[in-house]
C-alpha positions in Angstrom: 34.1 -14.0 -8.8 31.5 -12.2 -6.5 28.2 -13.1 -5.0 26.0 -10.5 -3.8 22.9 -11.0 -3.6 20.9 -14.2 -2.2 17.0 -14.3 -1.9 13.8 -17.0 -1.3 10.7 -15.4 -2.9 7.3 -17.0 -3.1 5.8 -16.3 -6.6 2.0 -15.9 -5.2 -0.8 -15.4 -7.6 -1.1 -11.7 -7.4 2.4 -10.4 -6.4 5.9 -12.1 -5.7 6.6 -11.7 -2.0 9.9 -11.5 -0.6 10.7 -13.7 1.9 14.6 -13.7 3.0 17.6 -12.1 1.6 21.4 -11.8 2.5 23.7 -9.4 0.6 27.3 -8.2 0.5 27.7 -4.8 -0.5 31.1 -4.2 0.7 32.4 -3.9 -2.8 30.4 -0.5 -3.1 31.2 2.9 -1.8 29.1 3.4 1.5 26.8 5.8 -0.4 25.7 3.5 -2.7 25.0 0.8 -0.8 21.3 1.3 0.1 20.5 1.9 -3.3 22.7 -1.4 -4.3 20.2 -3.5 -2.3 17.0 -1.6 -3.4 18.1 -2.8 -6.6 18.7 -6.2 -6.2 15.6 -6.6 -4.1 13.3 -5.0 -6.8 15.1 -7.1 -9.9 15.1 -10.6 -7.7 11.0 -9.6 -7.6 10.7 -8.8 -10.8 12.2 -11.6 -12.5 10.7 -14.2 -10.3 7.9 -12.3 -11.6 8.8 -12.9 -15.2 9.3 -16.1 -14.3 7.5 -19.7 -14.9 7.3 -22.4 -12.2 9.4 -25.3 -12.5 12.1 -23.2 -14.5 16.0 -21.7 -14.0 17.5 -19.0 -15.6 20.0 -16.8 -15.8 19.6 -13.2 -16.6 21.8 -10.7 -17.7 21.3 -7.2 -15.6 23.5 -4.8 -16.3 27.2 -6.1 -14.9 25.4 -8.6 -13.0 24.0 -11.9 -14.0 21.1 -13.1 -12.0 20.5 -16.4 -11.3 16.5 -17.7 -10.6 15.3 -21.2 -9.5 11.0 -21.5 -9.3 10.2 -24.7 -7.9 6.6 -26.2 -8.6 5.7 -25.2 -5.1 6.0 -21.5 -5.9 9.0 -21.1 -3.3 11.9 -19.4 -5.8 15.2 -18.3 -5.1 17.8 -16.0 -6.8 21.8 -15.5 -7.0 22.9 -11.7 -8.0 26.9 -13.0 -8.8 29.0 -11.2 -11.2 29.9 -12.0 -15.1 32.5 -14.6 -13.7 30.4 -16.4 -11.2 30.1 -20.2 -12.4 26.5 -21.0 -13.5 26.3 -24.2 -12.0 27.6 -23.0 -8.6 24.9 -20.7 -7.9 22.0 -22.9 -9.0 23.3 -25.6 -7.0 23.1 -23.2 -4.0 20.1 -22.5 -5.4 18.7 -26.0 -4.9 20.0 -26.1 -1.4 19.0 -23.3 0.2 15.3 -23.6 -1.5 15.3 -27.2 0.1 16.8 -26.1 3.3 14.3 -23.4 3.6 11.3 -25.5 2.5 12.2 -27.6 5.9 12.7 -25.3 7.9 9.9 -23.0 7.2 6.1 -23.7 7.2 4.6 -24.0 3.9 1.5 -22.0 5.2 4.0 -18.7 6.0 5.4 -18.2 2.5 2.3 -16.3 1.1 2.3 -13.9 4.0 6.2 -13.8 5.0 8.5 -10.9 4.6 12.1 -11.2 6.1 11.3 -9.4 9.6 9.0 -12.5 10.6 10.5 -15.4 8.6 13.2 -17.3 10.5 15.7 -18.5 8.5 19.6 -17.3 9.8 21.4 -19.7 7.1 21.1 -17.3 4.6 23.6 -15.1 5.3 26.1 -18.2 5.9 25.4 -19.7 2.5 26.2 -16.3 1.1 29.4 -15.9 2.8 30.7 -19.6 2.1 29.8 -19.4 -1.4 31.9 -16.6 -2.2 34.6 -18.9 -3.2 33.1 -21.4 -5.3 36.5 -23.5 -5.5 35.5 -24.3 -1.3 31.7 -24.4 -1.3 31.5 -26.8 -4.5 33.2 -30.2 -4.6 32.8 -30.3 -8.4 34.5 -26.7 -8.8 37.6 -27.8 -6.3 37.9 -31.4 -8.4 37.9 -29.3 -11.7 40.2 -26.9 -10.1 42.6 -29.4 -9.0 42.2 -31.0 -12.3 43.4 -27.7 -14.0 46.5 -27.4 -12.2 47.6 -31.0 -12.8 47.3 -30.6 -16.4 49.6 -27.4 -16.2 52.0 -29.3 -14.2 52.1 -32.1 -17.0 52.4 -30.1 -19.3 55.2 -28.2 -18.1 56.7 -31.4 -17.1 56.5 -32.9 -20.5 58.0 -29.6 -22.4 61.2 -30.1 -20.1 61.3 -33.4 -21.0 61.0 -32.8 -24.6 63.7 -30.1 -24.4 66.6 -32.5 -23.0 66.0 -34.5 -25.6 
């Protein structure tokens, strides 16, 4: 399970406008890397683009499957995670960092942001915490620990069963 891409967009009327973005490419060969994040940039735009307010999606690109959150306001947000990645995870971190950001940034910048004059350093820490989703998501860990119980049980009741 992989995350690599996180953005806030603002769908404006005429254009969707890039606001913040945090992305781990260290999974890709040096080389590629640039061209990784021009391509996450341009298909976060372009499905916020092809997007409604008020709606989530996910989106399969390629080996990726992008995640996309438009809030009412306009202000969107979008998980690149791999095939694996849990659904519900990433549009909780969705949620949060679209609130988080909505707080801390003035409503008045998002038509006219880009990331060199917004201010938002979280980004880049949701990103790296989300990576494991069994740590970052209480519901993922409960399920997770639910999962090995039953295992346990179940091997415990097949050794029962053969001594009998």
């Amino acid at each position: 399970m992989k995350l690599y891409s996180l953005s806030v967009l603002y769908k404006g009327e005429a254009k969707v406008v890039l606001l913040k973005a945090a992305y781990d490419v260290s999974s890709f060969s040096f080389f590629q890397r640039s061209s990784v994040q021009e391509f996450m940039t341009f298909t976060s735009q372009l499905i916020v683009e092809r997007s409604s307010k008020g709606t989530r999606a996910s989106v399969k690109e390629q080996d990726y499957l992008c995640h996309v959150y438009v809030r009412n306001d306009s202000l969107a947000g979008v998980v690149i995670a791999d095939n694996e990645y849990p659904s519900r995870v990433a549009f909780t971190l969705l949620e949060k960092v679209l609130d988080e950001f909505s707080k801390q940034v003035d409503r008045i910048d998002w038509p006219v942001g880009s990331p060199a004059t917004v201010h938002y350093p979280a980004l880049d820490g949701h990103l790296s915490r989300y990576q494991n989703p069994r740590e970052a998501d209480p519901m993922t860990k409960v399920q997770a620990e639910l999962d090995e119980t039953k295992i346990i049980l179940a091997r415990k009741q097949n050794s029962c069963c053969a001594i009998m």
